[in-house]
N, C-alpha and C positions, 0 to 999 in steps of 0.2 A: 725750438725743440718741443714747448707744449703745441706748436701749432701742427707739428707733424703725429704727436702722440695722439693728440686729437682726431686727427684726420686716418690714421690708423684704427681706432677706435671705435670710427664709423663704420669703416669698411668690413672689420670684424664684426659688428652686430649687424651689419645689412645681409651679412654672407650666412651668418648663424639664423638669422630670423627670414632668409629668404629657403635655408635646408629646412628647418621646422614647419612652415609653411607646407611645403614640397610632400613630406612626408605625413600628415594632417589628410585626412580622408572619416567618410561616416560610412560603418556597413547598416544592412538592415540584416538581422537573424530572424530568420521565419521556421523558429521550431512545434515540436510536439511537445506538450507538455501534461502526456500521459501513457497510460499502457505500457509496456515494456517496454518501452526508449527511456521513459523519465527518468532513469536513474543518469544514463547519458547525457540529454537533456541539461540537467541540476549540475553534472561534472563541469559539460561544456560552458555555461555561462561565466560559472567561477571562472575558469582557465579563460575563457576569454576576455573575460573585465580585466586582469590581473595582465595579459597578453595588451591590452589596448591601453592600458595606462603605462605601459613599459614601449610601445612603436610610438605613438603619441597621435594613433586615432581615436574614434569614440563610436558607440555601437548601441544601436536600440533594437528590441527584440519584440516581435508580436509571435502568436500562437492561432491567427485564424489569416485568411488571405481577404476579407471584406475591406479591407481599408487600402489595397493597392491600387493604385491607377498610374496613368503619366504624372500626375500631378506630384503623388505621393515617393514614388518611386526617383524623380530628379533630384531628392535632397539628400540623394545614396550613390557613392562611387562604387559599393558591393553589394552584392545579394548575396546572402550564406544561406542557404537551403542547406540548414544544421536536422538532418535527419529529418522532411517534414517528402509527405507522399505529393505526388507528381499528378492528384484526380480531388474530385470534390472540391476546386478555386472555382470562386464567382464568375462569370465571363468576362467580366470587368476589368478581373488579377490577369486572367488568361492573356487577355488582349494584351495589358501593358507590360508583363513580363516578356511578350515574345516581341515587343518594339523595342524592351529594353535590350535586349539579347541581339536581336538583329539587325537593329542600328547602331551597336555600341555604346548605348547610356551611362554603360557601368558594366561594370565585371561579375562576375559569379562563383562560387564553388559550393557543390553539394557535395552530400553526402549520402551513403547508405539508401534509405529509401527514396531517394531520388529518382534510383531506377524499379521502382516498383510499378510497371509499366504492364498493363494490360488491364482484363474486366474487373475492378473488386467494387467492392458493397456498391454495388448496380450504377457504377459510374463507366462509362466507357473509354476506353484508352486513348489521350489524350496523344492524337498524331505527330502534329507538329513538335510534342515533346521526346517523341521513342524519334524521331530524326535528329532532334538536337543532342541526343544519347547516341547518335551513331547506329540509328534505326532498327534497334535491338525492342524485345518482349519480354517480360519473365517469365521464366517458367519454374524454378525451383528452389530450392535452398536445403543448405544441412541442418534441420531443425535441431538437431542434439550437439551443434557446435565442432568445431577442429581446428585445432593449432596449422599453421601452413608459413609454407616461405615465400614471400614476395621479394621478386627479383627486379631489378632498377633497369630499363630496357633504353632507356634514353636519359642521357648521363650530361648531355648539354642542356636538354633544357632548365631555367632558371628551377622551375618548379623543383625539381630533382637536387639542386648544390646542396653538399655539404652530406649526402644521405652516403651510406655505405651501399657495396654492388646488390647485398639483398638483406632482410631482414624478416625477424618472424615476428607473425602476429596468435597470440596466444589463442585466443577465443572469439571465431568469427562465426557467419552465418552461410559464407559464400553463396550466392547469389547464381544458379545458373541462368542465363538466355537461348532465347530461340536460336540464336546463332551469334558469333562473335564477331564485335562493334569497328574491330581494326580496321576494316576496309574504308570505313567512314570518318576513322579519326587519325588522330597523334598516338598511339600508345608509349605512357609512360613508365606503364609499370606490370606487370602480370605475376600471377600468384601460381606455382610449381603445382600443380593437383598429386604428383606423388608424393610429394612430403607433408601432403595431408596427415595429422593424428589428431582420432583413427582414421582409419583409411572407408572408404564406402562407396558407394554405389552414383553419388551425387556428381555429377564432374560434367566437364562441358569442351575439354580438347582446351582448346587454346582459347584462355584465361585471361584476359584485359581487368586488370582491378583499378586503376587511374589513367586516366585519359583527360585530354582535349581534344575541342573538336572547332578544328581551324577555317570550318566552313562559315562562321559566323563573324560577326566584326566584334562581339565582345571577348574579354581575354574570359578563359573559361576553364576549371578544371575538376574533374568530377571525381571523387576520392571512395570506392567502395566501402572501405573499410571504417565503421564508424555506429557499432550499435555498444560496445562494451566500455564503460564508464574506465577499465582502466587499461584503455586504449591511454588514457592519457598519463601513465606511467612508464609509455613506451618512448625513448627518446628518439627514435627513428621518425616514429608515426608523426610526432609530434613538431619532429621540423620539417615533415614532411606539408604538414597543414598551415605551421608559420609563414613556408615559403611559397605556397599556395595561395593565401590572404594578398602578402607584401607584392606577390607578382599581379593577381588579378585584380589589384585595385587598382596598379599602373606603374607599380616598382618594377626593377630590374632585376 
């Protein structure tokens, strides 16, 4: 009888220590840690230390792109491009993020200014990266802010479980483009532009606010919504971005 309890006992800690193993993953967070993000920024890392010691990964963060290469970048199952712009990386970063992306190194999810895609402080618009967005530009945004409804447009994907058919977000910046990214991606999610408040001038027809984009071999999903600190009060938003880490790092 001890010999079978025994031997039960193994099989239990091999099962338990082979799920923990499974679910053990390292992101890299490449935020800003200034100017009007920072208060986001300071949210996000809390919530995510607090997030990474409750799944059972671990998560280092930097604030400039000088230290990325292949090298650097293998010792990361995720890239969270937590709010950090899409121009002014080294060529260096450039190079190994787009081998990371393109041969499937690791997974991704950005946010927000991710898609801040085109000419700013005299950096040229990074190509390869407005394709990896589903070959979109920016062109605008509601600088004075509006509440808006974001509707759930694909309901199978993992990224989506567990979310309600639509949900609001209090205080965004929405984001318009040269033209809308669907043709080039997954859309998961888009934002009603009439139940914008207030309502304005700002709008772009058909609204893509989270996507993949299945062209690439990394799992990938790109989250608009993400400059207001209490975004993270939202419990939508928020298992929206949980389920977004857990899938693009190689969960289910």
């Amino acid at each position: 009888m001890k010999k079978i309890l025994f031997l039960i006992s193994i099989v239990v800690f091999a099962s338990v220590s082979t799920k923990a193993q499974s679910q053990h993953f390292k992101v890299l967070a490449l935020y800003e840690n200034g100017g009007h993000h920072l208060e986001f920024s300071k949210r996000a890392i809390v919530w995510l230390d607090k997030l990474a010691a409750e799944k059972g990964f671990t998560i280092d963060y930097i604030q400039k792109t000088d230290k990325i290469d292949d090298e650097f970048l293998s010792h990361y199952q995720l890239f969270l491009q937590l709010d950090y712009v899409p121009y002014a990386w080294s060529d260096k970063a450039m190079a190994a993020f787009q081998k990371y992306i393109d041969e499937g190194r690791g997974g991704w999810v950005g946010f927000h200014h991710a898609t801040l895609l085109g000419e700013f402080d005299g950096y040229h618009e990074w190509q390869w990266f407005s394709n990896f967005m589903g070959g979109i530009s920016w062109k605008g945004y509601i600088a004075t802010f509006a509440r808006g409804k974001v509707n759930v447009e694909d309901k199978r994907h993992p990224v989506m479980k567990g979310l309600p058919a639509s949900f609001t977000i209090e205080q965004e910046e929405w984001y318009t483009y040269d033209k809308s990214p669907r043709p080039n991606v997954r859309v998961l999610a888009s934002v009603d532009e009439n139940t914008y408040e207030p309502q304005g001038d700002v709008k772009m027809g058909d609204h893509p606010v989270v996507w993949t984009n299945e062209h690439v071999k990394a799992r990938n999903v790109y989250i608009f919504m993400g400059h207001s600190p209490n975004l993270f009060d939202n419990p939508a938003w928020v298992k929206l971005v949980t389920n977004s880490i857990l899938w693009a790092a190689g969960g289910k």
